[in-house]
C-alpha positions as CSV (number, residue, x, y, z in Angstrom):
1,X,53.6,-16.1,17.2
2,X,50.8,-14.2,15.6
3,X,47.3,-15.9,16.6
4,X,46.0,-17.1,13.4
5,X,41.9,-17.4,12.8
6,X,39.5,-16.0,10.6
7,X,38.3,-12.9,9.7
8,X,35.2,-12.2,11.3
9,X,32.2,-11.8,9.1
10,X,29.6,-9.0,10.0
11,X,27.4,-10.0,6.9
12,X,26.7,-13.4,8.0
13,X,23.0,-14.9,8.0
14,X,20.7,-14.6,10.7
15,X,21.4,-18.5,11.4
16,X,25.4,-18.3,11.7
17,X,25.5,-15.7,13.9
18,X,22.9,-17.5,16.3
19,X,25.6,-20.6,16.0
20,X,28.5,-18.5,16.4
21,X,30.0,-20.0,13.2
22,X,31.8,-18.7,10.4
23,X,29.3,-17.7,7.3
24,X,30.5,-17.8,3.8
25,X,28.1,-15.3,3.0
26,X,26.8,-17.5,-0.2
27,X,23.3,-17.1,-0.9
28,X,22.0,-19.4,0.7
29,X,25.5,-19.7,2.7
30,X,26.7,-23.3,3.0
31,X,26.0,-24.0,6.7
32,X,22.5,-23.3,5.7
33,X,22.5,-25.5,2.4
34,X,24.1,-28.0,4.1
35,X,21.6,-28.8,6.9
36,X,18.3,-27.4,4.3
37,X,17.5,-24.6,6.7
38,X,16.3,-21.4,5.2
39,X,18.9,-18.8,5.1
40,X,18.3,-15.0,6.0
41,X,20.5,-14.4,2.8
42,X,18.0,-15.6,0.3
43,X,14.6,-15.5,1.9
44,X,13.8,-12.1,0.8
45,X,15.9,-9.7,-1.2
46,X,18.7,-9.1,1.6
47,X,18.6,-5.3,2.2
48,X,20.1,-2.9,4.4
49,X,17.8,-0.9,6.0
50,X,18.6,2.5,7.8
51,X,18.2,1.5,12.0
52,X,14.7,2.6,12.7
53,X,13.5,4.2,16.1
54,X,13.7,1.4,18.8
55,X,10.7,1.5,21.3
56,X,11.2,0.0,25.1
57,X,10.4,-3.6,24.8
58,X,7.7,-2.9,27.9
59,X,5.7,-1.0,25.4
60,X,5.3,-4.0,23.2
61,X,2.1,-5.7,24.6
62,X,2.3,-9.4,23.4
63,X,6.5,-9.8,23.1
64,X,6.1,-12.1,26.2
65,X,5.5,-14.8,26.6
66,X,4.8,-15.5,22.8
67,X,7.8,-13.9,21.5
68,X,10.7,-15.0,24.3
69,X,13.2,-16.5,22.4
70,X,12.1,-19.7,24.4
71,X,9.3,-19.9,22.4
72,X,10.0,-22.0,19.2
73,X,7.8,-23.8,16.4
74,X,3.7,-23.1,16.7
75,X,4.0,-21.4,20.5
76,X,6.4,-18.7,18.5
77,X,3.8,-18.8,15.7
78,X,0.5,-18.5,17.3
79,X,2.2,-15.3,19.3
80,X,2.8,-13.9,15.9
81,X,-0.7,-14.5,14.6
82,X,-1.7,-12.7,18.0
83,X,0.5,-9.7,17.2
84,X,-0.3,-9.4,13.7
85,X,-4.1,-9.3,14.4
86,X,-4.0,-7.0,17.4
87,X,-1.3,-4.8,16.4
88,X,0.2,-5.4,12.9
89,X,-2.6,-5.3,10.7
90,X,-3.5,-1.5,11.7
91,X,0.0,-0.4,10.2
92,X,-0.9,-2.3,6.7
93,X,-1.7,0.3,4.2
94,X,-4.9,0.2,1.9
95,X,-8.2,-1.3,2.0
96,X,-9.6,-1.3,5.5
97,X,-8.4,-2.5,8.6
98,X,-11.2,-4.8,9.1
99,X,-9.8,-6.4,5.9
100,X,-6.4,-6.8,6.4
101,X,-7.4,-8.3,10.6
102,X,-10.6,-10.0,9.5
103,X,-10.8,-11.2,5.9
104,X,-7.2,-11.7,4.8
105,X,-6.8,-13.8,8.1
106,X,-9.6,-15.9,7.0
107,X,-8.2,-16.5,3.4
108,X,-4.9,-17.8,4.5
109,X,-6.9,-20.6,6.8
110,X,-7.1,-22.2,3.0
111,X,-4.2,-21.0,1.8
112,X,-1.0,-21.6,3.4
113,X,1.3,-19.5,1.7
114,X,-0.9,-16.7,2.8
115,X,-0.1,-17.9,6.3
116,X,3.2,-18.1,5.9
117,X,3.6,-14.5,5.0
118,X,0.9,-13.0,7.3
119,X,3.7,-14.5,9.9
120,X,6.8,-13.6,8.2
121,X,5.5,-9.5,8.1
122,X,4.3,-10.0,11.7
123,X,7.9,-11.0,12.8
124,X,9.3,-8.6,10.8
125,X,6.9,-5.8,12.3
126,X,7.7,-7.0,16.1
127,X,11.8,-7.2,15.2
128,X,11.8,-3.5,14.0
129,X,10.6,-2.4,17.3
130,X,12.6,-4.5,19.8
131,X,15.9,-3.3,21.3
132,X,17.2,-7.0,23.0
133,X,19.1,-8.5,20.3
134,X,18.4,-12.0,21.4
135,X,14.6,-11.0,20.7
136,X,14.6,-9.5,17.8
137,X,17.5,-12.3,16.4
138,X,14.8,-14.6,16.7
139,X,11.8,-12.7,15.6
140,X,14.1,-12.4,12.5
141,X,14.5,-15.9,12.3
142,X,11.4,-16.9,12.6
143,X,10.5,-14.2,9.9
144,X,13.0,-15.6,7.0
145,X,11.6,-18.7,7.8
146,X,7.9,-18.0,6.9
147,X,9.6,-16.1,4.1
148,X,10.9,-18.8,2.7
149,X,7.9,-21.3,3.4
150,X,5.9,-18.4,1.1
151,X,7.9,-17.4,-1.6
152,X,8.0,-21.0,-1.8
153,X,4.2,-21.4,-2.0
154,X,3.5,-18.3,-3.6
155,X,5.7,-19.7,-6.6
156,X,3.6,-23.3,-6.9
157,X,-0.4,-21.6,-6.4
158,X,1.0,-18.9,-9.6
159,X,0.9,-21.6,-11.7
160,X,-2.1,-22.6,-10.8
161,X,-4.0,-19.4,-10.5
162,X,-7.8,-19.7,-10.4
163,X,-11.0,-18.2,-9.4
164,X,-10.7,-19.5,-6.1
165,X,-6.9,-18.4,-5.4
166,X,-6.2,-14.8,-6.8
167,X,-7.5,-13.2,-3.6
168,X,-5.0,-15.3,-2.1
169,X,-2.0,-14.5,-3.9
170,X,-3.0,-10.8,-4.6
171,X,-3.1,-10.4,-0.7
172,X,0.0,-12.6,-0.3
173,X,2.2,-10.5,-3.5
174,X,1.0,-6.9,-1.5
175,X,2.8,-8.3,1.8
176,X,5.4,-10.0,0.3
177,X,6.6,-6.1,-1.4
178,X,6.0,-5.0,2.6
179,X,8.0,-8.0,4.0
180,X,11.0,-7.4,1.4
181,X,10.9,-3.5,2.3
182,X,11.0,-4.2,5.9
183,X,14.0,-6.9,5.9
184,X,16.9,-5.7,8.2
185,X,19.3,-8.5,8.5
186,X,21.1,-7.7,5.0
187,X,24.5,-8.0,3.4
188,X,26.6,-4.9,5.2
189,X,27.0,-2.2,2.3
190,X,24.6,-2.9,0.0
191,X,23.3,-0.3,-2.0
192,X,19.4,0.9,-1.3
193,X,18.7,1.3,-5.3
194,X,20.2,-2.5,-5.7
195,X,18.1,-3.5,-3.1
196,X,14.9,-1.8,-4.3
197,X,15.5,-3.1,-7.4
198,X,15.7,-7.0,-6.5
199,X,12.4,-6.4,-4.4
200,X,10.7,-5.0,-8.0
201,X,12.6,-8.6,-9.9
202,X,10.6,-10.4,-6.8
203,X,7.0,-9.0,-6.8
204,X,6.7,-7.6,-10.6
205,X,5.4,-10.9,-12.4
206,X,2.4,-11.0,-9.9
207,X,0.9,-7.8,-11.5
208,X,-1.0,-10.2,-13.2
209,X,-2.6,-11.5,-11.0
210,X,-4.7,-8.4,-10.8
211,X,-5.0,-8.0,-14.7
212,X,-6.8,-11.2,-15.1
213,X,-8.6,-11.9,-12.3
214,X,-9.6,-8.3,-11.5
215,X,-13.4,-8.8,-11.6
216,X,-12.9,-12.1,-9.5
217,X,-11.1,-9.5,-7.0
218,X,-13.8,-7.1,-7.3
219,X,-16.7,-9.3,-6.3
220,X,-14.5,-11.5,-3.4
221,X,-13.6,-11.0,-0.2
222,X,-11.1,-9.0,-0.2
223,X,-12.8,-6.6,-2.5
224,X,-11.8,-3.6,-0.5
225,X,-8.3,-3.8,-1.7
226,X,-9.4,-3.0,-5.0
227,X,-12.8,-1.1,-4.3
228,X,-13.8,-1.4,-7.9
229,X,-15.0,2.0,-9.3
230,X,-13.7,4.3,-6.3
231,X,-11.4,6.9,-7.2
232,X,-8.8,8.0,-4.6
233,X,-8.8,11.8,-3.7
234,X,-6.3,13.4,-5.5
235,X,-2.9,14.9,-3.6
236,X,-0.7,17.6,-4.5
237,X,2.3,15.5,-4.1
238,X,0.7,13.2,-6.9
239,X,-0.5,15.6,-9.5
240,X,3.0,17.9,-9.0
241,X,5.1,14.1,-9.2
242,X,3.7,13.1,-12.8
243,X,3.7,16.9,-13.9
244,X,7.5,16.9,-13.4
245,X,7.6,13.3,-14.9
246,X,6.1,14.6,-18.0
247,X,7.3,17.5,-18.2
248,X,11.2,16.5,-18.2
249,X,9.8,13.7,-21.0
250,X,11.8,15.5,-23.6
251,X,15.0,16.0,-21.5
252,X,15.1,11.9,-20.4
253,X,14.4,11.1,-24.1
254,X,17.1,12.8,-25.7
255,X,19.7,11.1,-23.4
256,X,17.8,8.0,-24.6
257,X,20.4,6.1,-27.3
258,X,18.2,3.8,-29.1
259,X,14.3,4.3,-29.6
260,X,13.8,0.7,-27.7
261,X,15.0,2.7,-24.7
262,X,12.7,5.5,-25.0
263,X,10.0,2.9,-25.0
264,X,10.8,2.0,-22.0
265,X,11.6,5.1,-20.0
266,X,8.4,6.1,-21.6
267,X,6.0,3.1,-20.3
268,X,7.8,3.1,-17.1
269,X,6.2,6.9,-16.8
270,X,3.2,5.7,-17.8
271,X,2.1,3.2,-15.7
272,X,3.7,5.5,-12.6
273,X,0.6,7.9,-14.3
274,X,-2.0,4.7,-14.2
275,X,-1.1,3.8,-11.0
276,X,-2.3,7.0,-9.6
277,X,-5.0,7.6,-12.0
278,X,-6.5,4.0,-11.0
279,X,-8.9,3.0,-8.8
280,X,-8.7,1.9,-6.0
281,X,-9.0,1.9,-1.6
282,X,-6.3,4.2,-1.6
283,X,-3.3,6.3,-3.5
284,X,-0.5,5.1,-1.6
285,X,-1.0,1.4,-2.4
286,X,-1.7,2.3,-6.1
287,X,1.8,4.3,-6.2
288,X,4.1,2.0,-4.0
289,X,2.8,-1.6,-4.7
290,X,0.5,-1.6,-8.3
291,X,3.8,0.7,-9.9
292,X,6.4,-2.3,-9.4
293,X,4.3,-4.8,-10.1
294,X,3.6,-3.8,-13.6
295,X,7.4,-2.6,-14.4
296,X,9.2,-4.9,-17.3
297,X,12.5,-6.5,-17.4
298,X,13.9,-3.5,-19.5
299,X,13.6,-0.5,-17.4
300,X,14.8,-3.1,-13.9
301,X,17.9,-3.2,-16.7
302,X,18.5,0.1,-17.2
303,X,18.6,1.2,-13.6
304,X,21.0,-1.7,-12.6
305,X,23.2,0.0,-15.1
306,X,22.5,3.7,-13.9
307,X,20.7,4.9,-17.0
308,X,19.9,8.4,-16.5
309,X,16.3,8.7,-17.7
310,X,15.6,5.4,-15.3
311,X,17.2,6.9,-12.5
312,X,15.4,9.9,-12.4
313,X,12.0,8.1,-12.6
314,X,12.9,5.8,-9.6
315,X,14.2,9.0,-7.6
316,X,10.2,10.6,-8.4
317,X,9.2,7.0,-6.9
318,X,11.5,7.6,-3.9
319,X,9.6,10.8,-3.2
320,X,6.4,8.7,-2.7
321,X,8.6,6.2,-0.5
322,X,9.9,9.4,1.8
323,X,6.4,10.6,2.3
324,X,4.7,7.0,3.1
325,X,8.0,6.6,5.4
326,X,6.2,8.9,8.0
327,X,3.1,6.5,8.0
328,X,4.7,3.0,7.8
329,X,7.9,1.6,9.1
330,X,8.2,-0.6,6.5
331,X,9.3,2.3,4.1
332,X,10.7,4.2,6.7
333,X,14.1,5.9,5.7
334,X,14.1,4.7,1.9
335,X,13.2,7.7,0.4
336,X,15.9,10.0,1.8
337,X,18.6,7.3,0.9
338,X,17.4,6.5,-2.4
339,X,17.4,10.1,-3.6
340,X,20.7,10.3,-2.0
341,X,22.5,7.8,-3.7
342,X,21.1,8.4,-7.2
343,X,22.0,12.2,-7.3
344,X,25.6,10.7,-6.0
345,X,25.6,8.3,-9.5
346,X,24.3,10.7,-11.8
347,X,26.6,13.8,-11.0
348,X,26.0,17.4,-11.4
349,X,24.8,17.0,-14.9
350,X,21.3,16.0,-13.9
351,X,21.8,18.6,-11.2
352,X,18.5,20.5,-12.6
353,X,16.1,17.2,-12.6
354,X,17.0,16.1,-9.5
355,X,16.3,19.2,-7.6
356,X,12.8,18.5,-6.8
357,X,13.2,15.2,-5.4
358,X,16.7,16.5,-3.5
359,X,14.1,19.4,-2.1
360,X,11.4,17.0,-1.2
361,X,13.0,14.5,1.0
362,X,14.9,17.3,3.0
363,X,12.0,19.4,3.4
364,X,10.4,17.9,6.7
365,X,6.9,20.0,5.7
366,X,6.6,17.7,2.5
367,X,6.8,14.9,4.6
368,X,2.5,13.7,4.5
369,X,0.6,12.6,1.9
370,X,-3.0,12.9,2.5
371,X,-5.5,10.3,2.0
């Protein structure tokens, strides 16, 4: 007689696969519903990421004893707050690295949410490295947790936003884009433009934070994020990115139906062009971070349903993501696989506009942007 069972699920959350139970694969999935645990299915936007280059886990200086798997509630955490300020925090793009160890650290003593996500990219930033699945199963766990715990507290201090919080929450929305970028344990087969997508829906309302409370920003503690009045140097890759963008304006317009789409094609170019024109501590944080945050509903619409003119701006924006891929493992491999899957869905048609991009990412000597 033919065994009967279940199928086995490799999509499962973090938390089911630790139990060794079937998942559902809901989000959240019932098991986790059911006993109110945070589920690794809904605590960021669940992406697959491209496996990154493992490192020996004797190169990883505080995994033990902090990070054993042994090591649960505030043991596990005060590890993480040791890794993220001795390790973590140099691999944080923009501002200084005083800022990100130093002053951020000191704004989430007030401000838990802050806390809560300093933790959730520190476990995220130790899992990527680790090889023992036991490990780095736990450093994820952990990770979705703190996710959770912040998204949470993220939402409740937004609608309170003051004086005496924005620093908070502007530190908080920059690592919550890293923590999304960075999560592993995702749905098998999702698509990278899907999942890019959902991590704009989650960060792009807190571009206000910076629009109304930018002199606040400017004259806090974390300051140097913004570093009022300084203008990044400029970079080739920059200038020749928003060339093309503007150049092909015509081209992405006609294929535009309605006029409300050109509008929208056309400001989603445009603030690609502010956020490198802005100020600020650096060009890489003004093109990967300040871009999505200030995207509307409209264009995130037209690249869930594979407009053209949409996907050949987010390809550009993959461009940037391939070059900061060699400097942070948070956007390592999205680039390449972005590019790849959007010259897949728009066919040989768009052949001519997606040449650059297609050149960039396989061309290892366009790999750097300087800074």
């Amino acid at each position: 007689m033919a065994r009967l069972g279940h199928k086995k699920s490799r999509a499962g959350c973090i938390r089911c696969k630790q139990r060794k139970i079937k998942c559902d694969e809901q989000r959240p999935c019932g098991a986790c519903s059911k006993h109110d645990k945070a589920c690794s299915l809904t605590s960021t936007s669940t992406i697959s990421l491209p496996p990154t280059k493992a490192v020996p886990h004797d190169d990883l200086p505080l995994v033990s004893p902090f990070m054993s798997p042994a090591a649960t509630g505030w043991a596990f955490d005060l590890g993480l707050m040791n890794y993220y300020t001795s390790h973590t925090y140099a691999t944080l793009p923009g501002a200084t690295q005083t800022t990100w160890k130093d002053d951020v650290s000191r704004e989430a003593v007030d401000h838990p949410f802050l806390m809560h996500q300093i933790l959730a990219v520190a476990a995220l930033h130790l899992a990527s490295l680790d090889v023992d699945f036991t490990r780095k199963s736990a450093s994820l766990t952990r990770a979705y947790r703190h996710q959770h715990h912040a998204i949470r507290g993220i939402g409740d201090a937004v609608a309170r936003i003051s004086a005496d919080n924005c620093h908070a929450l502007f530190a908080a929305s920059s690592l919550l884009l890293i923590s999304s970028f960075a999560a592993t344990a995702a749905t098998v087969g999702t698509r990278l433009l899907d999942g890019v997508l959902d991590i704009f829906g989650v960060v792009r309302g807190l571009g206000g934070i910076v629009n109304s409370h930018r002199d606040a920003i400017c004259k806090g503690a974390l300051r140097a994020f913004m570093q009022c009045g300084f203008h990044p140097p400029r970079v080739p890759l920059a200038d020749t990115l928003m060339t093309r963008l503007l150049a092909m304006s015509g081209r992405l317009a006609q294929d535009s139906a309605s006029s409300e789409t050109r509008a929208t094609v056309d400001g989603a170019v445009s603030a690609m062009k502010g956020a490198v024109s802005s100020t600020g501590a650096s060009l890489e944080l003004n093109m990967a971070v300040i871009w999505p945050m200030t995207l509307d509903d409209g264009f995130l619409d037209l690249a869930r349903v594979r407009h053209p003119a949409a996907l050949i701006v987010m390809a550009h924006y993959a461009v940037v993501l391939h070059s900061l891929g060699s400097k942070f493992w948070f956007f390592r491999g999205w680039g390449s696989t972005l590019v790849s899957e959007i010259a897949e869905s728009l066919g040989p048609s768009w052949q001519e506009e997606m040449r650059w991009p297609v050149s960039m990412v396989n061309d290892a000597k366009h790999i750097e942007i300087a800074t």
